[in-house]
LUMKENU-534269 format. One line per field, with one value per residue (C-alpha): residue number from 0; x, z, y. Coordinates in nm, 4 decimals. Layout:
// residues N
seq = (NUM_...)
X = (X_...)
Z = (Z_...)
Y = (Y_...)
END
This chain:
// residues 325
seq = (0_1_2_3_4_5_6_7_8_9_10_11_12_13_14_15_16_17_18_19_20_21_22_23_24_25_26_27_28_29_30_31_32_33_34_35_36_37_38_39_40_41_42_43_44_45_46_47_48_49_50_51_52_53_54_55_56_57_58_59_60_61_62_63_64_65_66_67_68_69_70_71_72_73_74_75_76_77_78_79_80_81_82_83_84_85_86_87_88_89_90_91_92_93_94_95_96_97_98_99_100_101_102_103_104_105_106_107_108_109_110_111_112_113_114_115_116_117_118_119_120_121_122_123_124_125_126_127_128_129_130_131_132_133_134_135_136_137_138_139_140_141_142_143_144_145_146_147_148_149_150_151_152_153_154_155_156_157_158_159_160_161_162_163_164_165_166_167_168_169_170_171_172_173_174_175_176_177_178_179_180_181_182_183_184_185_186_187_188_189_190_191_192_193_194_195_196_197_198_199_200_201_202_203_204_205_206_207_208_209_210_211_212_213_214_215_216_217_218_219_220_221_222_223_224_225_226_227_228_229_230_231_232_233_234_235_236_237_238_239_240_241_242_243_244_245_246_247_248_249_250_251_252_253_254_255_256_257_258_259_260_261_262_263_264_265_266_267_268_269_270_271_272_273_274_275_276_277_278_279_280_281_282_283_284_285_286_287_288_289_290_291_292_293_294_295_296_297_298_299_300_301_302_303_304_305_306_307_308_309_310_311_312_313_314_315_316_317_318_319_320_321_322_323_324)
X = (10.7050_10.6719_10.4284_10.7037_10.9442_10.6948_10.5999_10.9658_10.9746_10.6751_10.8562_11.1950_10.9830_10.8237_11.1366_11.3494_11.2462_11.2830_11.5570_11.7151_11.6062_11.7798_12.1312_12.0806_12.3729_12.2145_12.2280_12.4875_12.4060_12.5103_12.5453_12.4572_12.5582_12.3812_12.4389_12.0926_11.7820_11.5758_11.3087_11.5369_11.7459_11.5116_11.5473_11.8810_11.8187_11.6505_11.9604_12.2082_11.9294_11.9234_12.3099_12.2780_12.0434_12.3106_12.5462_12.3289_12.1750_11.8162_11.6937_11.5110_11.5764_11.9316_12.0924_11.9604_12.0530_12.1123_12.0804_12.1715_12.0983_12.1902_11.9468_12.1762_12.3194_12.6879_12.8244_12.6410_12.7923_13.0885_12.8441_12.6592_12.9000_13.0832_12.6938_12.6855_13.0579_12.9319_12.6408_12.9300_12.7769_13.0059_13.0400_12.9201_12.7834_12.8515_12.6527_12.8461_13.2193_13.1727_12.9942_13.2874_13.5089_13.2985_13.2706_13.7115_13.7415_13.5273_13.7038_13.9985_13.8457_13.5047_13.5031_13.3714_13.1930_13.1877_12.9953_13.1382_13.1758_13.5654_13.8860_13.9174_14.2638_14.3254_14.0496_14.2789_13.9963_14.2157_14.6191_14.5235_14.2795_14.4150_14.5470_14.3101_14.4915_14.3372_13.9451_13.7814_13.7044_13.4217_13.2731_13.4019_13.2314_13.4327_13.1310_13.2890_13.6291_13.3609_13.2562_13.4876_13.3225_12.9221_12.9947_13.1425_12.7913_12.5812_12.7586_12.6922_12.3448_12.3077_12.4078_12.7711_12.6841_12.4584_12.6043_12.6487_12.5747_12.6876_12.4480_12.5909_12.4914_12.7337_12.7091_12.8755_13.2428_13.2605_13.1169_13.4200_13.6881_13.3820_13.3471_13.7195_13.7401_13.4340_13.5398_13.8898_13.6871_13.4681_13.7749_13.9147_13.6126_13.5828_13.3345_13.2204_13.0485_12.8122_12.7760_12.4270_12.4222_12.1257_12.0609_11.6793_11.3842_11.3626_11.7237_11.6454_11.3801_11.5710_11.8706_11.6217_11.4698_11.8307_11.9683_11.7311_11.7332_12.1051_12.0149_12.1781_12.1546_12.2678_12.2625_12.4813_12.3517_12.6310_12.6845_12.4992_12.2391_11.9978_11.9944_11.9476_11.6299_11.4994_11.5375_11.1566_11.1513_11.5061_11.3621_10.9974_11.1924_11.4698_11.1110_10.9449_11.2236_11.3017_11.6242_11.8535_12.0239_12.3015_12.2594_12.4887_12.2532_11.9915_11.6828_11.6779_11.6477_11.3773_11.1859_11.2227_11.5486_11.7630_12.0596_12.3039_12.6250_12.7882_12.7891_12.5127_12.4057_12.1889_12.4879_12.7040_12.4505_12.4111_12.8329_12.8549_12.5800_12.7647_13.0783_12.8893_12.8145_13.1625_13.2774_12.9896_13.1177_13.4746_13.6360_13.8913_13.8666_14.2177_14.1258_13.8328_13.9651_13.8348_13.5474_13.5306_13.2542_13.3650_13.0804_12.9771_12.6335_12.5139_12.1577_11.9265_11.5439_11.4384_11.1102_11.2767_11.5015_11.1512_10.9823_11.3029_11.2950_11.6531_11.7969_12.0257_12.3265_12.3362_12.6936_12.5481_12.2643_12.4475_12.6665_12.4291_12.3566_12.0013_11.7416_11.4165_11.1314)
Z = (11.5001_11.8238_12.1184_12.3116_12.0921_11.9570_12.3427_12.3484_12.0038_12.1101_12.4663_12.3217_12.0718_12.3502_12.5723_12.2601_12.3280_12.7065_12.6934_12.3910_12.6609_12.9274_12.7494_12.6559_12.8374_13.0975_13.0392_13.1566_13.4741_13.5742_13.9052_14.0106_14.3276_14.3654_14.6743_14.6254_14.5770_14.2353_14.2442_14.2696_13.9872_13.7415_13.5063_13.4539_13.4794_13.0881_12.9761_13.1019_12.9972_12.6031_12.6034_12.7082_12.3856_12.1653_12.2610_12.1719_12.5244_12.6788_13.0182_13.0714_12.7375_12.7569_13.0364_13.3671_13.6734_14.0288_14.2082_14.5357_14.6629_15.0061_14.9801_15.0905_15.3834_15.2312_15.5391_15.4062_15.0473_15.1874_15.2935_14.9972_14.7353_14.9322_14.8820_14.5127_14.4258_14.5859_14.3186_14.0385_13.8366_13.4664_13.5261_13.8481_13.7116_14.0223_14.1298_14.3266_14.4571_14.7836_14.5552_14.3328_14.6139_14.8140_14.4894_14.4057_14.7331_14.6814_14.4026_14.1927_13.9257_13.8078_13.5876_13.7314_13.5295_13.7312_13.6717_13.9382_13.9711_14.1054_14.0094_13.9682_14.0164_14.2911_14.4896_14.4072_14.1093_13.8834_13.7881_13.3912_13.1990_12.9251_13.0733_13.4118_13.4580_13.6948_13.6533_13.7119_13.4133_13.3654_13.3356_13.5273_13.5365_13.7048_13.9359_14.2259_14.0891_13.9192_14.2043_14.2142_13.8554_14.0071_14.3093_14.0657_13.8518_14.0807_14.2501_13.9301_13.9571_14.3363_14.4522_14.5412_14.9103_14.9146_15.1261_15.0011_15.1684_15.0810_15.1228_15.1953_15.3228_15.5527_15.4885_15.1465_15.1679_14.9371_15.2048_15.3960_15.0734_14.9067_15.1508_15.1946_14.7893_14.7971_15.1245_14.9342_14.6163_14.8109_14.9962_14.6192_14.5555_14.8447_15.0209_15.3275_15.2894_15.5161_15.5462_15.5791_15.5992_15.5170_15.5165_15.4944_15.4062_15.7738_15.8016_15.4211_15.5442_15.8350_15.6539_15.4066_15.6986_15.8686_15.5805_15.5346_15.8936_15.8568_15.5536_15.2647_14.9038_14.7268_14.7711_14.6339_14.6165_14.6065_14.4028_14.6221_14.5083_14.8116_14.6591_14.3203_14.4224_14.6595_14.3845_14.3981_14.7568_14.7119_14.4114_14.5798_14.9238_14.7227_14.5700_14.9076_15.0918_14.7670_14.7788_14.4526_14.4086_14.1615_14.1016_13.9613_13.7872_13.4958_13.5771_13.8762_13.6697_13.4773_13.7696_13.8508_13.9604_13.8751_13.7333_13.7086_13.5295_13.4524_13.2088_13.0995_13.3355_13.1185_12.8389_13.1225_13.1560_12.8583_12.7638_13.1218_12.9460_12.6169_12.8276_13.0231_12.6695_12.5681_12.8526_12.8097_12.4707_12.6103_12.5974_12.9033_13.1739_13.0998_12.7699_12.8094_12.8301_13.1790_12.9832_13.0696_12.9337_12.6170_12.7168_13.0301_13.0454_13.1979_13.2073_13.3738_13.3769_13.3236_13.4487_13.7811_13.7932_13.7503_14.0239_14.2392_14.1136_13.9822_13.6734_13.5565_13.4175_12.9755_12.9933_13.2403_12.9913_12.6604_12.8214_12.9082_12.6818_12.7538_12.8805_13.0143_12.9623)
Y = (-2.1382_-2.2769_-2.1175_-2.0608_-1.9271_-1.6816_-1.5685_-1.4719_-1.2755_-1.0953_-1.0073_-0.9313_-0.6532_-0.5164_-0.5071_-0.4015_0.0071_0.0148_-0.1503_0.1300_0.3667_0.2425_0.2476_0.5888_0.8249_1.0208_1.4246_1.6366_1.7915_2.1521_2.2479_2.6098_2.8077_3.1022_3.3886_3.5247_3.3119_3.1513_3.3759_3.6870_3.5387_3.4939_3.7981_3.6838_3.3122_3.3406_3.4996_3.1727_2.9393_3.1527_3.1514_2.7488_2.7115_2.8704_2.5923_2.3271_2.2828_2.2830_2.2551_1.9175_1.7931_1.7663_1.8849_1.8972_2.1277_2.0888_2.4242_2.5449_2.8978_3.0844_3.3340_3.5830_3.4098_3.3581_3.2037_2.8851_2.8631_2.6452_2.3935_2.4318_2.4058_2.0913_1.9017_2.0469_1.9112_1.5498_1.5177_1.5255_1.7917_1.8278_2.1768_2.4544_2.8022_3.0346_3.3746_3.6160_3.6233_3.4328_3.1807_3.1424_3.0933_2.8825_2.6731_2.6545_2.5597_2.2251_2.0974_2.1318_1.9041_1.9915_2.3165_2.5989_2.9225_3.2373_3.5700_3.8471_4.1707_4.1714_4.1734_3.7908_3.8442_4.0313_3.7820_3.4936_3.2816_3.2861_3.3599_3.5568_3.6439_3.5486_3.1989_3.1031_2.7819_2.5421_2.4338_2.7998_3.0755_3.2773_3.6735_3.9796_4.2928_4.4577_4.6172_4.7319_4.8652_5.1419_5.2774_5.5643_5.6904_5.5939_5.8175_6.0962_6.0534_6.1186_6.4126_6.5725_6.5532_6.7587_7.0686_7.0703_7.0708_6.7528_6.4967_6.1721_5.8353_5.4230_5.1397_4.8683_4.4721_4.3734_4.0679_4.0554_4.0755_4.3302_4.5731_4.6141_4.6965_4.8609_5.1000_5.1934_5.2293_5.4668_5.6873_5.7290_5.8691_6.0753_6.2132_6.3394_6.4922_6.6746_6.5259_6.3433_5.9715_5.8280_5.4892_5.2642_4.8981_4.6856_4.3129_4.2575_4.4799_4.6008_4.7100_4.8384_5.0403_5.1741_5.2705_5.4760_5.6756_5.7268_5.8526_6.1296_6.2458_6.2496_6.5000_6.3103_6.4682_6.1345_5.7645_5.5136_5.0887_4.8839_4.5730_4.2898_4.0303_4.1193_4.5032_4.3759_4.1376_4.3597_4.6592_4.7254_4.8218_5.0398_5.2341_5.3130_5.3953_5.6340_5.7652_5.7828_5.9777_6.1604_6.0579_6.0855_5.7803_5.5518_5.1872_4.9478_4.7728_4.8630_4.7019_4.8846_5.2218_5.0817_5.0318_5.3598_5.4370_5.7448_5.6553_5.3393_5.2806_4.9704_4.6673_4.4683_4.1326_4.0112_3.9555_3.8198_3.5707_3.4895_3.4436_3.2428_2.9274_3.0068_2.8927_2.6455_2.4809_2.4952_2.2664_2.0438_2.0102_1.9312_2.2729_2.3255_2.6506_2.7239_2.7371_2.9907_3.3405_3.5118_3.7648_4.1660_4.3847_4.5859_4.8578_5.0190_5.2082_5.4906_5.5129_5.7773_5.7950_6.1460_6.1010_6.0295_6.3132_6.5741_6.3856_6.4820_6.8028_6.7942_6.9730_6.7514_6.9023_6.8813_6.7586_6.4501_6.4081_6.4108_6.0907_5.8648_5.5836_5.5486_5.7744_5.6469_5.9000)
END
């Protein structure tokens, strides 16, 4: 063989892999709009990433994401989503309503996975459950229609004459319909509702201490990102100002809480990558069924309750689901 000719052998062998490489299709990339921020996400980041694995799918090996969070500041998740939509993700996972809308109003094209806690319905994501037509499905958990039964929970758990107080962050548009929903079910129990609003730790802080000079028996956190990743400082203030309170979300009982009721996160999670998969793998959003959670839990920590000195009614007991000792 000639020098030359076996100078380009040797070259086209080494080439040969790089070159393999090169042609290989590029991974899917997921695009994820979150209200609240990474860090605060995390516990339920493992859960998406586990349900992601079940479909065949792994972070940096095979699909990779492009995130973009609003850390609470929901005014931004237009701008957001518009700069998410222009990377061409396959699919957008979405945290929160205002994400999910934010996110349908960029495109009409890409599919979109939700996980809320509304009616998606009534808030215009989607025409069925059954049938979502267009490019958006995803996971309801119906959160904030089940405030009505939270605020009935924990009235059982204080004196008939404790008055009962909302937190709310204003900057969520659920605060507004929230509130109405909740003053109507106080109303029909026969009681008054104070309201508290709270954006950052400050105004968290302040709301605490206003509260109990305004002598309330019983708080209620609603469903908001910013109350779920600031749960640490809620629970130690409701333990601080002695303050019974209902959460909507479980971890925040484990850390201490008193009581929460409603579905399980973590399994919403983990169904929204399942779905995420699904769509990677070619499946339609008008073919995915809009989810609802088949079991809603009421957990209470028991150890909480003595510190409060409360005496929690048997017939509240025997319903709970789990109790933390």
């Amino acid at each position: 063989m000639k020098r030359c000719e076996l100078i380009a052998v040797i070259c086209g062998a080494a080439l040969w892999p790089l070159m393999a490489h090169a042609q290989q299709p590029a991974a899917p990339k997921i695009g994820f709009l979150g209200g609240g921020s990474a860090e605060g996400f995390e516990p339920l980041a493992e859960a998406f990433r586990q349900g992601l694995r079940e479909g065949g799918y792994t972070e940096g090996k095979n699909v990779a994401f492009e995130y973009r969070w609003a850390a609470g500041q929901f005014e931004r998740l237009p701008r957001l989503a518009i700069d998410l939509v222009s990377r061409r993700p396959a699919v957008i996972a979405t945290q929160t309503l205002p994400g999910a809308l934010a996110a349908k109003a960029s495109t009409d094209t890409i599919p979109i996975v939700f996980v809320i806690g509304e009616d998606p319905i009534k808030v215009g994501l989607v025409a069925s459950l059954n049938r979502p037509a267009g490019n958006v499905t995803g996971i309801s958990n119906f959160m904030n229609v089940l405030g009505a039964k939270r605020l009935e929970l924990v009235s059982e758990a204080v004196p008939k004459d404790a008055r009962l107080a909302l937190l709310v962050n204003p900057n969520n548009p659920n605060a507004g319909p929230d509130t109405k929903e909740l003053q109507t079910a106080a109303a029909a129990l026969g009681r008054h509702l104070e309201i508290f609003q709270a954006s950052s730790e400050r105004e968290t802080e302040t709301a605490f201490a206003a509260a109990v000079e305004r002598k309330v028996g019983a708080l209620f956190i609603n469903t908001d990102p910013f109350f779920f990743e600031q749960r640490e400082q809620v629970v130690a203030l409701a333990a601080r100002y002695r303050v019974p309170t209902i959460y909507p979300f479980r971890e925040m009982v484990v850390a201490g809480g008193l009581m929460s009721y409603g579905a399980n996160f973590p399994k919403a999670w983990r169904q929204a990558g399942i779905y995420v998969a699904r769509i990677l793998k070619g499946a339609k959003p008008n073919e995915l069924p809009v989810i609802q959670p088949t079991n809603l839990d009421l957990v209470i920590n028991l150890r909480t309750a003595k510190e409060l000195g409360l005496n929690l009614p048997n017939t509240l007991i025997g319903r709970a689901d789990e109790i933390i000792e």
